[in-house]
C-alpha positions as CSV (number, residue, x, y, z in Angstrom):
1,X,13.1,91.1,47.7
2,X,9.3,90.3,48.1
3,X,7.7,89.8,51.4
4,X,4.5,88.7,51.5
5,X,1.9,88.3,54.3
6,X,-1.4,87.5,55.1
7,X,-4.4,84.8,55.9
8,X,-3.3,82.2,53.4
9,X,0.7,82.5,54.2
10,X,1.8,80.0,56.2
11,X,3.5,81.6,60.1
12,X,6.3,78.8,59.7
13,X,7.7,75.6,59.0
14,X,7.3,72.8,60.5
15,X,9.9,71.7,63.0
16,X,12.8,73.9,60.4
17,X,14.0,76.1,63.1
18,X,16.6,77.6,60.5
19,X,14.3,77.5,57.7
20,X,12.0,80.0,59.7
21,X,15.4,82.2,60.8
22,X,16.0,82.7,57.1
23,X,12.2,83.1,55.8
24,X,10.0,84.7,58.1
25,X,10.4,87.8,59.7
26,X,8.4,89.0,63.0
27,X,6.9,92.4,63.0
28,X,4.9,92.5,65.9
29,X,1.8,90.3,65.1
30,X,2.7,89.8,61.6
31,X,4.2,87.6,60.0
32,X,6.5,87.9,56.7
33,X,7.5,85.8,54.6
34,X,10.6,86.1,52.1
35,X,9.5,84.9,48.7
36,X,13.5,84.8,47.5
37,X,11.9,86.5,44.5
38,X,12.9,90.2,43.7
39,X,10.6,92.9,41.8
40,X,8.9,96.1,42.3
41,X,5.7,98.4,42.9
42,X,4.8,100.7,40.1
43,X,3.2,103.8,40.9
44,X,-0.2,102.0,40.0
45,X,0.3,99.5,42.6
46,X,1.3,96.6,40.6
47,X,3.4,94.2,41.3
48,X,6.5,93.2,39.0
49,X,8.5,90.2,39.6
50,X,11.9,90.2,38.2
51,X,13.1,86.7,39.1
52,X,14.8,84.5,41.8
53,X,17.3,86.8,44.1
54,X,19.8,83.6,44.3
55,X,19.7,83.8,40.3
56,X,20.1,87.5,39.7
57,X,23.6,87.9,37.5
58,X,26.4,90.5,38.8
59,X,28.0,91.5,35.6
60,X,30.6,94.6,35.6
61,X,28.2,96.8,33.8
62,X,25.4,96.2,36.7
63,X,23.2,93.4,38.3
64,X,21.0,91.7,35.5
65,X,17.5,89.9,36.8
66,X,16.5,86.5,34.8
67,X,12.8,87.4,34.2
68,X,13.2,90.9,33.0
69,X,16.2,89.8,30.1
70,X,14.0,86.9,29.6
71,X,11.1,88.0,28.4
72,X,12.9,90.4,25.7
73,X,14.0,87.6,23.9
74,X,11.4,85.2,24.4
75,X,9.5,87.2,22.2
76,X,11.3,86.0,19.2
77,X,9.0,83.7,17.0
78,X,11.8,80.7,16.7
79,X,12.0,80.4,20.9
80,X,10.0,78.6,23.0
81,X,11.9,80.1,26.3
82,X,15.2,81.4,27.3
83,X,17.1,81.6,30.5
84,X,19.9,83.8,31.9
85,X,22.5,82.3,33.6
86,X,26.1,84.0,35.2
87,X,29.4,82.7,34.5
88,X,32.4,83.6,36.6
89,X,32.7,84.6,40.3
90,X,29.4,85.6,42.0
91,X,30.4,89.3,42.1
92,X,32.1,89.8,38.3
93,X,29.8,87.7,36.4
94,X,29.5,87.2,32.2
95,X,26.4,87.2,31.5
96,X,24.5,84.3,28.9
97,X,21.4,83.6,27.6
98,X,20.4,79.8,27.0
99,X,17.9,79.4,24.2
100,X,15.9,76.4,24.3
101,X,14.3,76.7,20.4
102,X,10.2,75.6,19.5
103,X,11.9,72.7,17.5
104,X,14.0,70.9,20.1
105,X,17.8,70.2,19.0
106,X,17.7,72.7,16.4
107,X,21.4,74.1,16.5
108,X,21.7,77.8,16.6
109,X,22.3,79.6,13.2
110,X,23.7,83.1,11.9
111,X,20.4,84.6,11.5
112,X,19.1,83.8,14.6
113,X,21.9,85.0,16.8
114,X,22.0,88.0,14.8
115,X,18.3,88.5,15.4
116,X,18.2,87.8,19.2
117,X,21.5,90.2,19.6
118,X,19.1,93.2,17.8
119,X,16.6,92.3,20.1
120,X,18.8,92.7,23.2
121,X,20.6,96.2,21.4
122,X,16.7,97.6,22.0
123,X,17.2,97.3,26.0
124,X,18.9,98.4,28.3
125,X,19.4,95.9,30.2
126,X,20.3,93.2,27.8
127,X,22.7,95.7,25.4
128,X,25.9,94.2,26.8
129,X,25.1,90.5,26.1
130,X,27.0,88.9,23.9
131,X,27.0,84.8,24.2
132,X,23.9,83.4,23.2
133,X,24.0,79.2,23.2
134,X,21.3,77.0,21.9
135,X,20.9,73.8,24.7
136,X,18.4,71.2,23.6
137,X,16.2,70.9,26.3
138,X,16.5,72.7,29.8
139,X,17.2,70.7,32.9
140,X,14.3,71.7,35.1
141,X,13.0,70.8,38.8
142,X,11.5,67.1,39.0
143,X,8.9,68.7,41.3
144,X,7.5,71.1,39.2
145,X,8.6,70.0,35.2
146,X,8.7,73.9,34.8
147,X,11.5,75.3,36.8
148,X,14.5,76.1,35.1
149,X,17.6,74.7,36.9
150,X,19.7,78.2,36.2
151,X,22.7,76.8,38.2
152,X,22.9,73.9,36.6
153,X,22.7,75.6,32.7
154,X,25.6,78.2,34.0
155,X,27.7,75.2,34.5
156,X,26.7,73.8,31.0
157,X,27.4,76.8,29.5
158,X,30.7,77.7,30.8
159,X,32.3,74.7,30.1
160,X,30.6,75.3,26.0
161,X,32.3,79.0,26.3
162,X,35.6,77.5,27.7
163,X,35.4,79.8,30.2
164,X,35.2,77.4,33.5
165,X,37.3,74.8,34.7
166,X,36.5,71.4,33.6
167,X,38.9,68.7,36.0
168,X,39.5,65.5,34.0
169,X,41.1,62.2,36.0
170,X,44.6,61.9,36.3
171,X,46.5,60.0,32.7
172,X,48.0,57.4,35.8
173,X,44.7,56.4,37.1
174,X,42.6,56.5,33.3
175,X,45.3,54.1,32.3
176,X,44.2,51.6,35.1
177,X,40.7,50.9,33.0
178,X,43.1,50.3,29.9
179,X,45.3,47.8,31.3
180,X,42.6,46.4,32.6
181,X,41.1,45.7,29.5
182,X,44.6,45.1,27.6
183,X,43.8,42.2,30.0
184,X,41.0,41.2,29.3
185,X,42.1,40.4,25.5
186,X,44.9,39.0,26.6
187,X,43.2,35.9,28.4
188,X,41.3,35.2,25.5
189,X,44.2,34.0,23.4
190,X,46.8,32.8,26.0
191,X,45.9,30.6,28.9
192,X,46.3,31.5,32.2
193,X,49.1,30.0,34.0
194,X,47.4,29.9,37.4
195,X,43.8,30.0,38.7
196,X,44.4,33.3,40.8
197,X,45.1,35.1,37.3
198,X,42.3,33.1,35.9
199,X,39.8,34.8,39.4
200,X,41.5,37.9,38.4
201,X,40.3,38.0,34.4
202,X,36.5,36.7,35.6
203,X,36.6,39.5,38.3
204,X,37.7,42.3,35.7
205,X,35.1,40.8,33.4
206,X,32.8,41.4,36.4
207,X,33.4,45.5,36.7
208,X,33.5,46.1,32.9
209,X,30.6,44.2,31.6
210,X,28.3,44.3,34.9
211,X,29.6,47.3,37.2
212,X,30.7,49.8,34.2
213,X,27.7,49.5,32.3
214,X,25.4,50.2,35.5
215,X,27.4,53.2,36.0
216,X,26.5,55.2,32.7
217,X,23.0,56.3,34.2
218,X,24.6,58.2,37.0
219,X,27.5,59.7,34.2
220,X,24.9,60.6,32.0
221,X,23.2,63.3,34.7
222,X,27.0,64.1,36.1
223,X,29.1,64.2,32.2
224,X,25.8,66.0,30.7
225,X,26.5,68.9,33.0
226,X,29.3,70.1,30.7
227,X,28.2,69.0,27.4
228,X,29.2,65.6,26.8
229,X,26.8,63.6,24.4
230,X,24.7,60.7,25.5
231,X,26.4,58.2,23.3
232,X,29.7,59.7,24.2
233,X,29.0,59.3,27.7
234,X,27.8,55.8,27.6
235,X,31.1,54.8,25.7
236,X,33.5,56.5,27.8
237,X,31.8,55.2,31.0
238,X,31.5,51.1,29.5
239,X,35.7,51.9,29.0
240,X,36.1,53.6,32.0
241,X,34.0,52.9,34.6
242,X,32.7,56.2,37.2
243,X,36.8,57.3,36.8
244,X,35.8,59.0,33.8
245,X,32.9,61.5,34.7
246,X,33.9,61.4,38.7
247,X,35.8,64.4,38.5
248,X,33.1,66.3,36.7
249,X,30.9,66.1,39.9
250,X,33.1,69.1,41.0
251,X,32.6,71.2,38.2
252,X,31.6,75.3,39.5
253,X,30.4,77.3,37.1
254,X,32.1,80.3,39.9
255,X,35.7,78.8,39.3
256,X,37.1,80.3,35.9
257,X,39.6,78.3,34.0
């Protein structure tokens, strides 16, 4: 890991007692500071980063780092930038590499997969990857617009491989939406006996056509986590309210199907 130090490092956080515990380190009258990046010192006294610590990838053939694969296949004329990302259990990990294209929501085709696999045969370190998924458009940190949200792409691209599990809502409770709206129709060509039922069919009215819709913006960052399309999304929640995409929230791209 890097430590760095010096005038323009800041001694410690304000009022984070455990924040300091876990990033700076005493030694005598200096102060450290853990980057969470890892890297090295070449005999020339430059510094190479290799990526995030927490993102590094434990595969059974060795521990792969995100910037060093990286790079080797960003090089490729068709890619605008690439990420690694671990699927499986933290210490037995398969390794995949996300490929966000120049043109956005250009699918990946046979000669490009073929290419980027050549390039990653000419390494080391990438010679035993073998998924490579095209994603449309990275999710990335609010704060920066730039930060690649590795954890979050792992769990996308686990659930594409199949390879994680994916909980859906129990059939008993999914049904509940369905009679609900079985309802619905209902009441629009037989009267309702009493006014309670009549409440009832203005209240169910209420959660499908005012509650459900409001819902879809919130299942479109949980359901898009896994895949799901947009429009697919925004159906599923108008039918089915948060029930649908609730038990996606739970989704680990660590827990293998």
């Amino acid at each position: 890991e890097v430590l760095v130090s010096g005038p323009v490092v800041s001694t410690s956080y304000h009022e984070n007692t455990k924040a300091n515990a876990l990033h700076k380190i005493q030694d005598d009258d200096t102060i450290w500071h853990r980057t969470g990046d890892v890297g090295w010192i070449d005999e020339g006294g430059k510094l190479w980063l290799c990526g995030r610590k927490s993102q590094n990838v434990a595969t059974p053939n060795g521990l792969l780092f995100t910037m060093q694969c990286e790079e080797i296949f960003n090089a490729h004329d068709q890619v605008y930038r690439t990420a690694l990302v671990g699927v499986g259990p933290s210490d037995n990990q398969t390794p995949v590499i996300c490929v966000q294209r120049v043109s956005d929501y250009s699918p990946m085709d046979d000669d490009l997969l073929h290419e980027l696999k050549a390039l990653g045969q000419q390494q080391p370190c990438t010679r035993n990857i073998e998924h490579f998924l095209v994603h449309p458009k990275f999710p990335v940190d609010i704060r920066h617009n730039a930060k690649i949200e590795r954890e979050e792409l792992a769990v996308w691209a686990g659930a594409k491989l199949k390879l994680i599990k994916v909980p859906r809502a129990p059939l008993l409770v999914m049904a509940v939406p369905i009679i609900a709206w079985l309802y619905l129709l209902a009441g629009l060509w037989w009267p309702q006996p009493h006014v309670s039922l009549v409440v009832i069919w203005w209240i169910i009215f209420f959660l499908h056509f005012v509650v459900h819709p409001l819902q879809i913006l919130k299942g479109l960052h949980v359901a898009k986590r896994v895949g799901h399309h947009p429009l697919y999304i925004a159906c599923m929640t108008t039918i089915f309210g948060a029930t649908y995409w609730r038990a996606l929230k739970s989704v680990d791209a660590r827990v293998l199907r």
